[in-house]
C-alpha positions in Angstrom: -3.4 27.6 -36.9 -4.4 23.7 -37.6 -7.4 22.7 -35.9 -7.2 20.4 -32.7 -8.5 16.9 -33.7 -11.6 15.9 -31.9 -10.8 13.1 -29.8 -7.9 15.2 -28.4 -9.9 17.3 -25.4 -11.4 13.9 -24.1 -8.1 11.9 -24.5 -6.7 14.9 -22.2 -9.2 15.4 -19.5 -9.0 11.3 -19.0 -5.2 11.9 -18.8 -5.8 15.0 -16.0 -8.5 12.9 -14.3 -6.0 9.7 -13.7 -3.3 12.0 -12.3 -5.7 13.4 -10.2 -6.9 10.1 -9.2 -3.2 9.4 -8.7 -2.6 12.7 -6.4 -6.0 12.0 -4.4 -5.4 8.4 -3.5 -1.3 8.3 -3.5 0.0 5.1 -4.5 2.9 4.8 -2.4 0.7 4.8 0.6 -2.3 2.4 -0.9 0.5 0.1 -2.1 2.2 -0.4 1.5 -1.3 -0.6 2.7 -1.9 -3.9 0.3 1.0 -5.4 1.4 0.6 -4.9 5.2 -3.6 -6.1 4.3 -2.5 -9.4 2.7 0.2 -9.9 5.6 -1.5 -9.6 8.0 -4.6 -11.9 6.0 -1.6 -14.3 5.6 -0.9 -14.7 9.8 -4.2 -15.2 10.5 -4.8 -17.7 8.5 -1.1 -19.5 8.9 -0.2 -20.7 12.4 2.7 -22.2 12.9 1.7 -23.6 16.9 0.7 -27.4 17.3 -1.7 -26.3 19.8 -3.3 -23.0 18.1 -4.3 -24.3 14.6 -7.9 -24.7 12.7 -8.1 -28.1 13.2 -7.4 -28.6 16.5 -8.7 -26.1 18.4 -11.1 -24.3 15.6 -12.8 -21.8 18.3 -9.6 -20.2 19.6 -7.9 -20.1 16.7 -10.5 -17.9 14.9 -11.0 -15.3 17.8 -7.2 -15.3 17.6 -6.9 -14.0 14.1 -9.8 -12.1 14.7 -8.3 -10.1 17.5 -5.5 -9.8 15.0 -7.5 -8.4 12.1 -9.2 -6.0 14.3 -5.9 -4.3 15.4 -5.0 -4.0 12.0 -8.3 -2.0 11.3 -8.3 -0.2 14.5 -5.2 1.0 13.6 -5.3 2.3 10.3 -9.1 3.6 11.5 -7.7 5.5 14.4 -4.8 7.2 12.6 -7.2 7.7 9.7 -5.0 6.8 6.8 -7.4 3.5 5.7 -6.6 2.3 2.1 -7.7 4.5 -1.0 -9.3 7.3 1.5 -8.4 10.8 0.3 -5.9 11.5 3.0 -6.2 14.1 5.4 -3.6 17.1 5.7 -1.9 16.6 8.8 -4.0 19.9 10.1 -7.0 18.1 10.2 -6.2 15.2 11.4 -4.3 16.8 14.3 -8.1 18.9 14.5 -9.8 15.5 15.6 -9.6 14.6 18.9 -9.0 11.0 20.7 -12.7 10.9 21.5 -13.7 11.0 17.7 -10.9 8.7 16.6 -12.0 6.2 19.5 -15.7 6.7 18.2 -14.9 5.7 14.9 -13.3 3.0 16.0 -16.2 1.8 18.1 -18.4 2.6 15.2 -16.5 0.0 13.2 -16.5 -2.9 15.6 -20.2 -2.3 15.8 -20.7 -2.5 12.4 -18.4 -5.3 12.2 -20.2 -7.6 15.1 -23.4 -6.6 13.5 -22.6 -7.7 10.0 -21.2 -10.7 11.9 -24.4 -11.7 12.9 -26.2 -11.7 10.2 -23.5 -13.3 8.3 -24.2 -16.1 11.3 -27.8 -16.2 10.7 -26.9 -16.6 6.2 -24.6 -19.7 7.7 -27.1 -21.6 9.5 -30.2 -20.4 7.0 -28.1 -22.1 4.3 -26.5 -25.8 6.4 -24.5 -24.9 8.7 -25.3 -26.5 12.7 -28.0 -24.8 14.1 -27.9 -26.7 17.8 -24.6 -27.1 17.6 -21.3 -25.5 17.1 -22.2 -22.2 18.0 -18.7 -20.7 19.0 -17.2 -22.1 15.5 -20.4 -20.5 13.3 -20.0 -17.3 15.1 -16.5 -17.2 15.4 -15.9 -17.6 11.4 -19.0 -15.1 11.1 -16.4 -12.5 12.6 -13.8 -13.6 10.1 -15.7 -13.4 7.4 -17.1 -9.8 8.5 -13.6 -8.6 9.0 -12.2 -9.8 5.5 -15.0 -9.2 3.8 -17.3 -5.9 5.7 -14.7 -3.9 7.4 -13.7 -2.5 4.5 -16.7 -1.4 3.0 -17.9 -0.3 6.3 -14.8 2.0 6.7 -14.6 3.3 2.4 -18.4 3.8 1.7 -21.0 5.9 3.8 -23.2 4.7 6.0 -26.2 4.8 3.4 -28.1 2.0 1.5 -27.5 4.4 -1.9 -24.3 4.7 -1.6 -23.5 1.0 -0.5 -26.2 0.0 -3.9 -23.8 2.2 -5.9 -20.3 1.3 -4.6 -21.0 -2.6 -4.6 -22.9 -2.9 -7.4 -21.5 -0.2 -10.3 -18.3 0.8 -8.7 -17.0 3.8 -10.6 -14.6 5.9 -7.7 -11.4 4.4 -6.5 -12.6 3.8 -2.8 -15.5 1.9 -4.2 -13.8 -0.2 -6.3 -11.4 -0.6 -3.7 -14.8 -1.9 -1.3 -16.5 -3.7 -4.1 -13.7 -5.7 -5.0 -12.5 -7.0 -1.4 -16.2 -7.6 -0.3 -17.3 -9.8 -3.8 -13.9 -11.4 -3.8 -14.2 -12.5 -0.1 -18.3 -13.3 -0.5 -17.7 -15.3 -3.6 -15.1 -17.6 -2.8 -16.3 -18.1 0.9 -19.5 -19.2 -0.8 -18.1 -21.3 -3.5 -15.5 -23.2 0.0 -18.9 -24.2 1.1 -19.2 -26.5 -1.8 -16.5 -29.1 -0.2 -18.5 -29.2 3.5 -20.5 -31.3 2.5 -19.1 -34.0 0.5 -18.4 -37.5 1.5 -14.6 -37.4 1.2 -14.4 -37.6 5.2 -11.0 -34.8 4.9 -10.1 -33.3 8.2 -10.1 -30.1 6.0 -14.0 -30.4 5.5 -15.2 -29.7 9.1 -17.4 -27.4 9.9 -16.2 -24.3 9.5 -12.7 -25.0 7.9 -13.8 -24.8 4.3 -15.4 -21.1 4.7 -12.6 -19.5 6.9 -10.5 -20.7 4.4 -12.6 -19.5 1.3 -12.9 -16.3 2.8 -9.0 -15.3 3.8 -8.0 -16.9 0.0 -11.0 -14.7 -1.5 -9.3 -11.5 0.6 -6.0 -11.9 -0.4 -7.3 -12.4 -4.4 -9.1 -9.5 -3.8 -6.1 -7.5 -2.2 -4.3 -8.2 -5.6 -7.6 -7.5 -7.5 -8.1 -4.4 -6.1 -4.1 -3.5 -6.7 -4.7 -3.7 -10.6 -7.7 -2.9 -11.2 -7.0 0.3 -8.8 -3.2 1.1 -9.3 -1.9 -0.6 -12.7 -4.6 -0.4 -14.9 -5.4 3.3 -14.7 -1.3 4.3 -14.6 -0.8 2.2 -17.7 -4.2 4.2 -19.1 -2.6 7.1 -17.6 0.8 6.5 -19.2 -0.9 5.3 -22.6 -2.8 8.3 -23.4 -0.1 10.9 -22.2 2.2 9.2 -25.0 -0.1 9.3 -27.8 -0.3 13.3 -26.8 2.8 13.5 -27.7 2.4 11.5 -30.7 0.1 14.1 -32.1 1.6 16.8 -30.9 4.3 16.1 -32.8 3.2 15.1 -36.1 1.2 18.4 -35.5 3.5 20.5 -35.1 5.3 20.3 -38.5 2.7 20.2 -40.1 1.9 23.9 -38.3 5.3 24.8 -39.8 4.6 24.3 -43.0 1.0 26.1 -43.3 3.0 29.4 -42.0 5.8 29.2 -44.0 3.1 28.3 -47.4 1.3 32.0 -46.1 4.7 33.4 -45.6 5.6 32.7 -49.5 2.2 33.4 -50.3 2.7 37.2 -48.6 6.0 37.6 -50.4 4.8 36.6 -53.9 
């Protein structure tokens, strides 16, 4: 027999480890769950009502979409099928009660209102009104917390390690799945705050249009971050490696043929 080439058991185990990957965290369901996470990112930040809009009535129109983003996680929390969790058989999930679905649902607005705050306290530490304007600071706190917290609070445990690990060296699909939404969101809420202060005397630059708006465009690049770098990139790895299997499987396996049919003359001479 010809001897396996060396890079052949690693190329393999990759290949079993993506579909593994791909069997643990299905993408059918993370895919829908994208799509309804940058739709319902997309109403909250659109309204189409004169009277319920960022510029006119700042205040009611973030609790609005904050209510709304909240459902959304309350939702998926309470039915437990959150993005790029391995799901549940339907045994277990039918094993937890109401009471334990409510509690982590209470658990997550907690978290939520408590990353809020200190989000709050970041925004006034770093210009934003501090005797003024409360309702708008805290009320885009929440936004920012939901877009950008909610989802790490719901993927990682509740540890410092393992939120060290999963935001700063992502290597597991859930965490890149956190990492990605939470940087995404941080980053571009904190590069929005650039335009605040600037002399240009926009409507667009009040206090705290910039940020909310920084933080729900930061999302939705970070829903379709997290779809690549999550879902294509390791199929097209996936599909890759499986086809230069078969490469050298075949160009193995004449080559097989013809060392037995060399001993086979070999025997008869």
């Amino acid at each position: 027999m010809a001897p396996k080439p060396a890079g052949s058991q690693p190329a393999s185990a990759s290949v079993l480890a993506a579909e593994d990957d791909s069997k643990k965290y299905p993408i059918e369901a993370n895919s829908v769950e994208l799509m309804l996470g940058g739709m319902f990112s997309a109403i909250a930040l659109v309204s189409p009502r004169q009277g319920l809009n960022l510029y006119e009535t700042p205040v009611k129109y973030l609790c609005v979409s904050a209510i709304l983003l909240f459902i959304y996680y309350a939702a998926l929390t309470f039915a437990d099928i959150y993005c790029f969790q391995a799901p549940a058989s339907r045994q277990q999930r039918r094993a937890k009660s109401i009471s334990d679905r409510l509690h982590a649902v209470i658990k997550m607005a907690l978290a939520t209102l408590m990353a809020a705050a200190f989000i709050s306290v970041l925004f006034i530490l770093f210009g934003a009104p501090a005797l003024s304007q409360h309702g708008e600071t805290y009320a885009a706190a929440v936004n920012v917390a939901l877009l950008g917290v909610t989802p790490v609070v719901l993927t990682l445990k509740p540890e410092i390690g393992a939120w060290r690990r999963g935001l700063l060296g992502p290597k597991s699909v859930p965490e890149k799945w956190a990492a990605g939404l939470f940087w995404c969101t941080m980053v571009t809420c904190w590069a929005a705050a650039y335009f605040v202060p600037m002399d240009w005397d926009r409507p667009w630059q009040k206090w705290p249009i910039p940020i909310v708006f920084g933080a729900f465009l930061g999302n939705l690049i970070g829903l379709l971050f997290v779809a690549v770098w999550c879902l294509v990139i390791p199929l097209a790895r996936a599909d890759f490696q499986e086809t230069e299997r078969i490469k050298r499987e075949m160009i193995r396996a004449p080559l097989s043929a013809g060392s037995s049919r060399a001993g086979e003359e070999k025997k008869l001479k």
